[in-house]
N, C-alpha and C positions, 0 to 999 in steps of 0.2 A: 504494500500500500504506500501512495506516495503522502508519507505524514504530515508533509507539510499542508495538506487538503484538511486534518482531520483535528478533532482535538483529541488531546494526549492523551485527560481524563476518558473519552468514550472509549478510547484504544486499547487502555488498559484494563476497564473490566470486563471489555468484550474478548481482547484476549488470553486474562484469568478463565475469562468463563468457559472459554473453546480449548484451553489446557487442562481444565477439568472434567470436562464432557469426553475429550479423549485420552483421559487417563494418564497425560503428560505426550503429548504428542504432536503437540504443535509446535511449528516454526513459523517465525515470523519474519517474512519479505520486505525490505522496505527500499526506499529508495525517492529521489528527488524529484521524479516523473519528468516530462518534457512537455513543450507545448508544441515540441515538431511535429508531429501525430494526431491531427485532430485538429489543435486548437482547444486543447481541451480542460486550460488554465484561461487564456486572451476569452477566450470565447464564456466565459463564467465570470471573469472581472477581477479574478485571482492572480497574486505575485507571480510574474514571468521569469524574476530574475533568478539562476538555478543560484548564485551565490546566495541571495536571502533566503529562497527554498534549503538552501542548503545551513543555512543556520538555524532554521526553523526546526528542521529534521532532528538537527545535532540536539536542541533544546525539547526537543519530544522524544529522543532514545532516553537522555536524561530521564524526565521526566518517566516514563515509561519503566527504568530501570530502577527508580526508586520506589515505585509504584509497588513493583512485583515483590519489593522486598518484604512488605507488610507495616515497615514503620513508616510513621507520619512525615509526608515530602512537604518540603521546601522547597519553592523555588520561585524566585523573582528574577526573569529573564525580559529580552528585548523581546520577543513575543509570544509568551506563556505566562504565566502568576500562578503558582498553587501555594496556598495558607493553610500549612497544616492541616493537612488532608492522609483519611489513612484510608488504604484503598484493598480492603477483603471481600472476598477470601481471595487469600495468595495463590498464586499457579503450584500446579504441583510442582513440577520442574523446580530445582535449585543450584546456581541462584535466583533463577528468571528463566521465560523461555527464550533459547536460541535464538538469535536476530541474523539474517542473510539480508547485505545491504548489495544492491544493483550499482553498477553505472560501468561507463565506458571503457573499455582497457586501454590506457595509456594516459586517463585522467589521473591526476595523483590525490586528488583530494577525497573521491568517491572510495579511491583503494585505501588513504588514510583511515577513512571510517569503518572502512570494511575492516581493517585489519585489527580494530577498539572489538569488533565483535565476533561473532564466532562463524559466519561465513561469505563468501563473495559470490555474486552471479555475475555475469559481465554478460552487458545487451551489447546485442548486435554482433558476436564474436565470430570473424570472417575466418578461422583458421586455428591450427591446436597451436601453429609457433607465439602466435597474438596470445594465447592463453597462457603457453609458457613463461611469457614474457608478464605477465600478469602474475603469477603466480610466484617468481622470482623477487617481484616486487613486494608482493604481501609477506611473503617472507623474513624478506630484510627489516621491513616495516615493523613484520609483529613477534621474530623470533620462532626458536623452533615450540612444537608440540600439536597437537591434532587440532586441523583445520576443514572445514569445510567449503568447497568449492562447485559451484552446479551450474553444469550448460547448459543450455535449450539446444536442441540440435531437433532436425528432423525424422522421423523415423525411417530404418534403416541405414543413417548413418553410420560410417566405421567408427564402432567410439576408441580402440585400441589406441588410438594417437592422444586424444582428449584424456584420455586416461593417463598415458602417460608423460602429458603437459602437466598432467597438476588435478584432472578434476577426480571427485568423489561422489559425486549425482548426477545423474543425467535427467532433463526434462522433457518432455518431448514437445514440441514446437508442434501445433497446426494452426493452418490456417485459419483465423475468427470466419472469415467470409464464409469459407465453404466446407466446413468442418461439419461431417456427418456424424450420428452414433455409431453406426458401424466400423466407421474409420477409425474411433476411440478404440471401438470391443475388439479391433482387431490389433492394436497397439497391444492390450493390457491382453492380452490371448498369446503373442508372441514372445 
């Protein structure tokens, strides 16, 4: 979800409550969204700029992360406020659930953040060397120890190379336009 659309509060007990319901099994996507695509920020009267989208987000992981801890958050930011607010029940997950933050490979500031949490998606990823190079980056960034990393790729693709760029999830990418149920039932079938 692009956070900076959302507030932090609704965020966080909607994704307590979907950590609960699945028994600690949610991860959480996030990411600065674009307004390349649509128009789907210009077109609603919402901040274009990814730099303030991008501080917004930082100021809602915050937020989010103190949320899930169960004591009472603080926080007086440029654009968030919470007064001592306690936000139960806690996810089960601990410390919090899993956050995988999106953006471009070869941006340093989206890999920045990615690298504060526990894993990267990189949109639009044309090739495993782009990921490698990704991946290398996060590294230096965040130090060793277990990372998570996850492509969208199309089905049928080779994932052998992606695999060993760096990634440990694969997504599978279809089409919104013309994306059938059968074309799903035959993904999750293979």
């Amino acid at each position: 979800t692009p956070l900076a659309r959302r507030r932090p509060a609704k965020v966080a007990r909607e994704t307590a409550t979907l950590d609960l319901l699945s028994d600690g099994r949610l991860t959480l996507g996030v990411g600065v969204g674009s307004d390349r695509f649509g128009a789907e920020y210009s077109a609603f009267g919402e901040v274009v700029d990814e730099r303030v989208r991008g501080a917004m987000l930082d100021e809602s992981l915050a937020i989010l992360t103190a949320a899930w801890s169960g004591e009472p958050v603080r926080h007086h930011g440029e654009h968030h406020t919470v007064d001592d607010v306690t936000f139960l029940p806690r996810p089960v997950q601990r410390p919090g659930i899993p956050v995988w933050v999106g953006g471009f490979p070869g941006k340093r500031r989206p890999m920045r953040r990615a690298a504060r949490y526990d894993g990267y998606v990189p949109v639009n990823l044309d090739h495993p060397e782009q990921l490698a190079e990704a991946a290398a980056t996060i590294r230096e960034l965040r130090g060793p120890g277990p990372y998570d990393i996850a492509v969208e790729l199309a089905a049928g693709t080779d994932l052998r190379p992606y695999a060993a760029a760096g990634a440990t999830w694969w997504l599978t990418a279809f089409d919104p336009e013309s994306v059938t149920v059968d074309e799903v039932r035959g993904v999750l079938k293979a």
